[in-house]
C-alpha positions in Angstrom: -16.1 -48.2 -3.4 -16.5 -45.1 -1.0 -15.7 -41.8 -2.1 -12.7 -41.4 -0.4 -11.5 -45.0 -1.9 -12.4 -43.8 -5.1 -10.3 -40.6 -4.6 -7.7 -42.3 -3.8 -8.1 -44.8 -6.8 -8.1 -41.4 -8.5 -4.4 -40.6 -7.7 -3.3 -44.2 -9.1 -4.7 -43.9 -12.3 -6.0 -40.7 -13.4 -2.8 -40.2 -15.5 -3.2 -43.7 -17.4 -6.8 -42.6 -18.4 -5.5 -39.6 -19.6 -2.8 -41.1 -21.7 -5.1 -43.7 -23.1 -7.8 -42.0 -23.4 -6.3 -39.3 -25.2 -3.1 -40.6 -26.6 0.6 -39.1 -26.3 1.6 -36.7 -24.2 4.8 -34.7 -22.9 6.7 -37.3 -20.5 7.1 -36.1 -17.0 9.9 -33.5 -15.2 12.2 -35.9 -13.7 12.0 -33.1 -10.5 8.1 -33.8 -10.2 7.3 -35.3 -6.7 6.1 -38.4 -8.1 6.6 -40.5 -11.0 4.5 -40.1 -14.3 2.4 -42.5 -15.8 2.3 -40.8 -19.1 3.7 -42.2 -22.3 7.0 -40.2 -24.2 6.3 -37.1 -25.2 4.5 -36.2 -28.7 5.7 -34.8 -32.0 5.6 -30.7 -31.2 2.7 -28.9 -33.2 4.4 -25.7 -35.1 3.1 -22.7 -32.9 3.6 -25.3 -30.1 2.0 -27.7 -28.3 1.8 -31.5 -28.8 0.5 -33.8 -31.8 -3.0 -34.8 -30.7 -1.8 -38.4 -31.5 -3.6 -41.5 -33.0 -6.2 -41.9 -30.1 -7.8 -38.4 -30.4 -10.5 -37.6 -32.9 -9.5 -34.2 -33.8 -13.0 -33.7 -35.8 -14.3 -32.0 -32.3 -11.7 -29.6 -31.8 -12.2 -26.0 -31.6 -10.2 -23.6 -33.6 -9.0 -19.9 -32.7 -11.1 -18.1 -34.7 -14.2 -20.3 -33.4 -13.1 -20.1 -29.6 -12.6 -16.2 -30.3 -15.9 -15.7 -31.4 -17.8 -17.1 -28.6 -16.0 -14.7 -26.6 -16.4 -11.8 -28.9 -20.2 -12.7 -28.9 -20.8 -12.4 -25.2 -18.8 -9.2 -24.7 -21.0 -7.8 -27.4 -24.2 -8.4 -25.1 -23.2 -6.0 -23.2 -22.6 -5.7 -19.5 -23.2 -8.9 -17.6 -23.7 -8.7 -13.9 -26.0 -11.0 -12.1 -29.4 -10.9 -13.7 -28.7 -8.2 -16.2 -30.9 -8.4 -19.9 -27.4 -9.4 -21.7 -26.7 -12.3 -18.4 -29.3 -13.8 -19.6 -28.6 -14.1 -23.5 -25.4 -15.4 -22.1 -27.1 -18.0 -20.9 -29.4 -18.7 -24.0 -26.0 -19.0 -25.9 -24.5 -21.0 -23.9 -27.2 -23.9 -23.7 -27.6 -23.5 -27.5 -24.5 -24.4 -28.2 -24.4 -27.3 -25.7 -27.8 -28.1 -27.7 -25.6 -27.9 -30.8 -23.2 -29.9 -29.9 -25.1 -33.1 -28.8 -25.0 -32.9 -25.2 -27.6 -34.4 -23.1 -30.0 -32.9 -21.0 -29.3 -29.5 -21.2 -31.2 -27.7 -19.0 -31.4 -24.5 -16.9 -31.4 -24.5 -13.2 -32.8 -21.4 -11.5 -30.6 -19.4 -8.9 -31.4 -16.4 -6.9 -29.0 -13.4 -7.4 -29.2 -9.2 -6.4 -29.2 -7.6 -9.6 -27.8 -4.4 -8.7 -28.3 -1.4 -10.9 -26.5 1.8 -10.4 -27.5 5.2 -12.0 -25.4 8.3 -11.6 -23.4 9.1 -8.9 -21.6 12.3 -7.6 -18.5 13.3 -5.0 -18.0 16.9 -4.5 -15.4 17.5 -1.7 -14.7 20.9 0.2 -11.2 21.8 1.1 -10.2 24.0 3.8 -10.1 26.9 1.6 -13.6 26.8 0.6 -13.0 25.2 -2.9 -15.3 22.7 -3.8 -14.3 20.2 -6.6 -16.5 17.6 -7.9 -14.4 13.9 -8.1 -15.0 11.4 -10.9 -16.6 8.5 -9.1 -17.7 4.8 -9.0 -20.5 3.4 -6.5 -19.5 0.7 -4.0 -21.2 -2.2 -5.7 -24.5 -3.1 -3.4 -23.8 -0.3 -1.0 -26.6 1.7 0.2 -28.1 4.4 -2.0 -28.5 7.9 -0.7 -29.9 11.6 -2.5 -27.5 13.0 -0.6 -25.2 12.4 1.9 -22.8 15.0 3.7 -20.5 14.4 6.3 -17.1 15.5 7.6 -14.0 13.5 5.7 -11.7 11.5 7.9 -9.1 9.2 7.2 -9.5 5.9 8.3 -6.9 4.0 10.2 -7.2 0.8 11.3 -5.1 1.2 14.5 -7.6 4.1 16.0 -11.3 3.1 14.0 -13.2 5.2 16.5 -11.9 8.3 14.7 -14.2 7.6 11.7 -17.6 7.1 13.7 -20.8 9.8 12.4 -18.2 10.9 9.7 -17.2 9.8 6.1 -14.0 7.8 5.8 -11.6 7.7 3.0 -10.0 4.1 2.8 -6.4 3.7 0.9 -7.2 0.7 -0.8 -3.6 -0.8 -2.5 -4.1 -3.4 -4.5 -1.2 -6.5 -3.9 2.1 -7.0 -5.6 3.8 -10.5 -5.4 6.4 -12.1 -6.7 4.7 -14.7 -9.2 6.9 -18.1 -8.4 5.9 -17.5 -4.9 2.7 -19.3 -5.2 4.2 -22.7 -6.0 5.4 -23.1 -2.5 2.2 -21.5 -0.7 -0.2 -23.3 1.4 0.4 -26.8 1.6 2.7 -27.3 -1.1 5.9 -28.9 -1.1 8.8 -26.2 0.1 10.5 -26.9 -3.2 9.0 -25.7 -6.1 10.8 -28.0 -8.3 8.4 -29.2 -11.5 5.6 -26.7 -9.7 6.9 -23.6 -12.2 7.2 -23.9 -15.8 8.8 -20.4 -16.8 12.0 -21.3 -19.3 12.6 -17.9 -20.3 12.8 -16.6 -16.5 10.4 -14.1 -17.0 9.2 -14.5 -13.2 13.1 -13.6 -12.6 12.4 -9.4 -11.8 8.9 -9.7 -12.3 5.9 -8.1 -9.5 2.6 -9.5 -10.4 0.0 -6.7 -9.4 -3.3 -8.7 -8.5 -6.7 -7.2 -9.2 -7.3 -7.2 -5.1 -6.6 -5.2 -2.0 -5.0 -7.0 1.0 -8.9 -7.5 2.3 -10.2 -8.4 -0.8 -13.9 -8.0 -0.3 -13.8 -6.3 3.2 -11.8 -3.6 1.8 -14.7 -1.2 4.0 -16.0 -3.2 6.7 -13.4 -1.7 9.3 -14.6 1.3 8.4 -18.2 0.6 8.3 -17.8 -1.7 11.7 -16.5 1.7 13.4 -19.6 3.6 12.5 -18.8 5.3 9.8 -21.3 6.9 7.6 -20.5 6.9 3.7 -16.6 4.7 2.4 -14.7 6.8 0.4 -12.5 4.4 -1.6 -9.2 5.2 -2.7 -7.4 3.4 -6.0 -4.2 4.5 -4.1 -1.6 2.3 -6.6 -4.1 1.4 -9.1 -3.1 0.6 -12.8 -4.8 2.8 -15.3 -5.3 5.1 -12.6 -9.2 4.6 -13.3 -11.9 4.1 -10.5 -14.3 1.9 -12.2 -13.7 -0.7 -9.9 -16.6 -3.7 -9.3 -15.4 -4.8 -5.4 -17.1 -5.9 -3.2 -18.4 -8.8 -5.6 -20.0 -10.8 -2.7 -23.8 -9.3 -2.9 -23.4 -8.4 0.2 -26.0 -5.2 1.2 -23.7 -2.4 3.2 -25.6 -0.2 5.1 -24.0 3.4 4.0 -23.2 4.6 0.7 -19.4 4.5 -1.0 -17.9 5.4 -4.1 -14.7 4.6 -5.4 -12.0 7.3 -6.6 -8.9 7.3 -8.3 -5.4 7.2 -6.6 -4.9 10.7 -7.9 -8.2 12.5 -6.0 -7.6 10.1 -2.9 -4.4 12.0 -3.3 -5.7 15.8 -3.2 -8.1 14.2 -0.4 -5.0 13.4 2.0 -3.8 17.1 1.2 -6.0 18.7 1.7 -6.8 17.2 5.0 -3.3 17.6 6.0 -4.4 21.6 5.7 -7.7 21.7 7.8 -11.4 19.9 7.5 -12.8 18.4 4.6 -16.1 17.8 4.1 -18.1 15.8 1.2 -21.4 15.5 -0.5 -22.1 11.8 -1.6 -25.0 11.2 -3.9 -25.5 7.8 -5.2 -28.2 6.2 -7.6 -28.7 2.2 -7.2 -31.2 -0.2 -7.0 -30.9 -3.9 -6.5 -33.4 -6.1 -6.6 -33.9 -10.0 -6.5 -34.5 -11.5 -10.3 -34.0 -15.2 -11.3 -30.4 -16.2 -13.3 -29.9 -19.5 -14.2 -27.0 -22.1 -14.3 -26.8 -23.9 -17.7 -26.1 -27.4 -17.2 -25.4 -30.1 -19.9 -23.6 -33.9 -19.8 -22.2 -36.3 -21.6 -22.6 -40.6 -20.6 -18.7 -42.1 -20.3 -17.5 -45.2 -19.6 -18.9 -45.5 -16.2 -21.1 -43.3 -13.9 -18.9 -41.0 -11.7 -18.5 -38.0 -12.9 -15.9 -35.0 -14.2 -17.5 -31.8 -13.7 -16.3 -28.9 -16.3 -17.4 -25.8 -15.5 -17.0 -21.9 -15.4 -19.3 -18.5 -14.9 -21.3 -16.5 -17.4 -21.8 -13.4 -15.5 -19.0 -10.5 -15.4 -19.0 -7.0 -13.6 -18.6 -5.6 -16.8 -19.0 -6.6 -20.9 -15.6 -8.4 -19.5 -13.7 -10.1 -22.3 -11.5 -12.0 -19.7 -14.0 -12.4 -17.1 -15.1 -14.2 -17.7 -16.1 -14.7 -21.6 -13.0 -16.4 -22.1 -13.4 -19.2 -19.3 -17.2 -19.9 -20.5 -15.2 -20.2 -24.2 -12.9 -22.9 -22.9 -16.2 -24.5 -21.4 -17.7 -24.6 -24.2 -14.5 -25.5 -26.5 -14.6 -28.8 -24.1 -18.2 -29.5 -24.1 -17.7 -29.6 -28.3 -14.6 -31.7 -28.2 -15.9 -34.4 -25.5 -19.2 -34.6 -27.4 -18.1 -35.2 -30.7 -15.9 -38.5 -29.1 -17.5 -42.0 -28.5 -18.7 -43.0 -25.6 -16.1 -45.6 -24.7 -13.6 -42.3 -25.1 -15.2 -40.6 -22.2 -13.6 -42.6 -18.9 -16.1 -41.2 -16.9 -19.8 -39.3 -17.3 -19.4 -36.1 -17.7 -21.2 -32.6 -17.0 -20.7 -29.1 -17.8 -22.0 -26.6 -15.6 -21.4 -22.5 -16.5 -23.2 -21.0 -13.6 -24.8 -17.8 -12.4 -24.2 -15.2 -10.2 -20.3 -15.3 -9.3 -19.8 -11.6 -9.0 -23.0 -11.9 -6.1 -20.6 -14.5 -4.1 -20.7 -17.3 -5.9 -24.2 -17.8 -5.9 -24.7 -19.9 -8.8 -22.0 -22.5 -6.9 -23.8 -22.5 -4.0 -27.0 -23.4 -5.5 -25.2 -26.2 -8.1 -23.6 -27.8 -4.9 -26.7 -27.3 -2.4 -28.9 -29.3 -5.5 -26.4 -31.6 -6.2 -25.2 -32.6 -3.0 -25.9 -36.5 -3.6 -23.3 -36.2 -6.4 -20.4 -34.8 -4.7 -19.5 -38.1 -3.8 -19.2 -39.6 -7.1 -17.3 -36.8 -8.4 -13.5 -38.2 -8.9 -12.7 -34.3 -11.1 -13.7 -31.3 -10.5 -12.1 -28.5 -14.0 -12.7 -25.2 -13.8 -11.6 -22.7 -16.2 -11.4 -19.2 -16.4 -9.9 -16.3 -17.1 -7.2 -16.2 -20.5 -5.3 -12.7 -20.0 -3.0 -11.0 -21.6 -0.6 -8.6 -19.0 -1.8 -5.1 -19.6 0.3 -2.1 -18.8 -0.1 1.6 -18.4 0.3 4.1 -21.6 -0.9 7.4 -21.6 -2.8 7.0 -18.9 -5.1 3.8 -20.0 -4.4 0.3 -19.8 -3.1 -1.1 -22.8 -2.4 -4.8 -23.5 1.1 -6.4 -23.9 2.1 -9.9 -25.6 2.8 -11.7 -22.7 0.9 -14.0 -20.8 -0.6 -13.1 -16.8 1.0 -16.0 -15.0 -1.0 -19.1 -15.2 -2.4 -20.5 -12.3 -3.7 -24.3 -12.0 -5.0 -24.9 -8.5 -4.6 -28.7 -8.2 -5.1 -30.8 -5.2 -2.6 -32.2 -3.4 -2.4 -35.6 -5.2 1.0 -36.0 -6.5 -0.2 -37.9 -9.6 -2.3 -35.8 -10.5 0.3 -32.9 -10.3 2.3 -34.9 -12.5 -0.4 -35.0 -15.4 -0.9 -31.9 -15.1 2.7 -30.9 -15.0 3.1 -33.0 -18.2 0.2 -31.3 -19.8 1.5 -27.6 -19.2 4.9 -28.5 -21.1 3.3 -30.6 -23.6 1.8 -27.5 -25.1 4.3 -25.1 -24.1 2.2 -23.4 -21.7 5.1 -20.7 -20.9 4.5 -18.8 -17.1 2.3 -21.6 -15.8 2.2 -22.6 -12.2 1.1 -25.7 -10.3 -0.5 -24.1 -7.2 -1.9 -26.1 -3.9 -6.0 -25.1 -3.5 -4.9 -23.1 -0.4 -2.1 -21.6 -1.6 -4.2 -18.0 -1.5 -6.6 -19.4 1.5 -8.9 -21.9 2.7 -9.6 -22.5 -1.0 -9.0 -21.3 -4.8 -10.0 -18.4 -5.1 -12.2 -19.5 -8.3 -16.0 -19.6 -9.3 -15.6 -23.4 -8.3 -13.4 -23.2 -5.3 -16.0 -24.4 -2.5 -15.9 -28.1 -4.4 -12.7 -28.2 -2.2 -14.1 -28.1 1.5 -16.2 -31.1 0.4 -12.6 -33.4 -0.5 -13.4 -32.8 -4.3 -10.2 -33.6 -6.3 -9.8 -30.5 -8.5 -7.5 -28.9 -11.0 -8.8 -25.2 -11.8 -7.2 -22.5 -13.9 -7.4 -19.1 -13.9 -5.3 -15.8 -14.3 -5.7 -12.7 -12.1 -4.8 -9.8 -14.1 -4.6 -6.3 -12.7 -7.9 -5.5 -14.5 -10.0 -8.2 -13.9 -12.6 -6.4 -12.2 -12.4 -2.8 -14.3 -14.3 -1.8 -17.7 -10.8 -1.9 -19.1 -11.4 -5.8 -19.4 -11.8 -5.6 -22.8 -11.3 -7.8 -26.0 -7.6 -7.2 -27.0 -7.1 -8.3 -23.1 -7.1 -11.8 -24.2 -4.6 -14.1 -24.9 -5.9 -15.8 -28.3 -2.9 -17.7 -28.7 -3.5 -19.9 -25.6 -7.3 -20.6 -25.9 -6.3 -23.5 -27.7 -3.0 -25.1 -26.1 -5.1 -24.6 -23.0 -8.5 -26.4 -24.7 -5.9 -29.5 -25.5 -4.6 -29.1 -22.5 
């Protein structure tokens, strides 16, 4: 059978292996685009969320508390970038418990990542008047260092670039609201959202989701840059939290001049006081980044036959990040435990788990899983990834504080109606309130996940993941997550 026959197989039958191989489940929306395979729906579990039924083995199942810990246990390591001392323990954890579990082959496969360190960095900014203040700053993660750099402040606009060239610029850097339902009819979904959003409270009725990104995502400064500029002043111009310590770029990219980031507040007093006269800065920036060895942490599992279901997530963060992404590596690892501790037979296909390296350098521990494992993309019929279980945070006082409601769920599922359906039924079987069902290039060419690349080679996928308005910030911290869900998403 080819690949593509076998993908195609896939869509036929995926959502009979799941009902048999692990029993009943919530029957289908009769709004879905295609009919369900699945069998009536179960018992509900009080707290919500189904019965695990007669054909699952509950004995591998992780608990809260137990799910909860493994986060807590990585976010008290420390900060985890690429290659940092508590990246690696990360790691160490994360194969011992695949170890523990009974997984086979566990092994670690070595990727090449920057490890970028910064050290203290200052802004001091002279208005018109004379008056100097010093700014509360943030480096520009793998931007250039510098001892001192001092220039005359311009803002950059992107209609006339040329302005900024041989002087500093100070980007306005708004981070994007949307309108959370909106994603069920993006890319190449279906115009009607119908069975694509499971909100029965209506809480996306009034609601603007504020995403952790700018409009440019990563190339928030390259305009800037491109037109000659010679340090990036970054302004959090809407920011929630009002903070600066903002890790973006995350692509490992080396700029050539140095940048800080500011709050909304000093980009602010910036614009004012250039609307009086000239403003010049002094930009000094410790950082040093280096190439050091991470590793991705690989483990499987023999099934019924040999193609394969890849699980996976990333163990790096930009911070000690509780959401980013502890929690996904958590859900990994709840999977790993569950799927080893049932028979073979159980398994209906071979099985690996892969947490990898290096996602906040550009993915690099993706890269290097697909570029070594090319021969495999062809046998692989599912592709999970899972990360990021948030809580919605909102703005007290001036910090971030977390609220009891979910971030809008996002499951980036290929555009196999079948498979929709399964995991439409899956979503209401455990009552997985503010989910969506969103097409791989909903947000662009694909998900914008640790695992998203599986989709330009035709892998069939379904990948989770929340984008909270902090996900990049030190304020991802543990109260950020959403402990209820870790496990109606797990049995999920």
């Amino acid at each position: 059978m080819t690949a593509a026959d076998r993908r195609r197989f896939l869509g036929g039958v995926l959502a009979t292996t799941a009902a048999a191989a692990l029993g009943p489940a919530c029957s289908s929306d009769p709004r879905t685009t295609a009919p369900s395979t699945s069998t009536p729906s179960a018992t509900p579990t009080p707290g919500g969320g189904s019965s695990l039924g007669a054909g699952l083995d509950s004995a591998g199942l992780a608990d809260t508390s137990t799910i909860h810990g493994w986060i807590s246990r990585m976010v008290d390591r420390g900060i985890r970038r690429p290659g940092y001392p508590a990246d690696a323990e990360a790691e160490q954890q994360v194969a011992a418990a695949f170890r523990r579990f009974g997984l086979h082959d566990v092994h670690l496969e070595p990727v090449a990542v920057p490890r970028w360190e910064p050290g203290t960095a200052t802004l001091d900014a002279t208005g018109p008047s004379g008056e100097t203040r010093r700014l509360a700053c943030f480096p520009v993660p793998y931007a250039a260092a510098t001892t001192g750099t001092e220039a005359e402040l311009v803002a950059f606009d992107p209609a006339q670039p040329g302005a900024v060239a041989g002087r500093a610029a100070l980007v306005d850097a708004r981070v994007v609201r949307i309108a959370p339902a909106a994603l069920a009819t993006a890319g190449s979904a279906p115009a009607d959202p119908s069975g694509r959003v499971f909100d029965p409270d209506g809480t996306f009725a009034d609601e603007e989701q504020v995403l952790p990104h700018t409009a440019e995502r990563r190339r928030v400064f390259d305009g800037a840059i491109a037109a000659g500029a010679t340090a990036v002043i970054g302004s959090l111009v809407d920011y929630p939290g009002g903070g600066h310590e903002y890790f973006v770029p995350y692509d490992g990219e080396a700029r050539p001049v140095p940048g800080a980031w500011i709050s909304g507040a000093d980009g602010t007093w910036l614009h004012q006081q250039l609307g009086s006269g000239p403003v010049r800065i002094r930009l000094a920036v410790e950082a040093t980044t280096t190439t050091v060895t991470s590793h991705n942490v690989v483990g499987s599992l023999p099934g019924a036959d040999d193609d394969l279901v890849v699980i996976g997530s990333h163990h790096d963060g930009p911070w000690a990040s509780a959401v980013e992404d502890a929690s996904g590596t958590a859900l990994v690892l709840a999977q790993a435990r569950f799927w080893a501790a049932q028979p073979p037979d159980r398994r209906p296909h071979r099985m690996v788990f892969v947490v990898q390296a290096g996602h906040m350098c550009g993915g690099a521990g993706l890269e290097a899983y697909l570029a070594d494992h090319a021969d495999d993309l062809d046998r692989i019929v599912l592709q999970v990834h899972l990360e990021h279980v948030a809580l919605e945070a909102e703005e007290r006082d001036g910090r971030l504080v977390a609220t009891d409601r979910c971030t809008p769920r996002w499951f980036f599922t290929s555009r196999v109606e079948p498979l929709e359906a399964v995991v439409g039924d899956a979503i209401r079987a455990e009552g997985l309130t503010r989910s969506l069902i969103v097409a791989p290039d909903a947000l662009g060419e694909n998900p914008p996940t640790d695992g998203g690349q599986y989709h330009r080679h035709g892998v069939p996928l379904v990948q989770f993941l929340a984008a909270p308005s902090y996900l990049f910030d030190a304020a991802d911290t543990l109260d950020k997550v959403d402990t209820a869900s870790l496990v109606p998403l797990t049995r999920a």
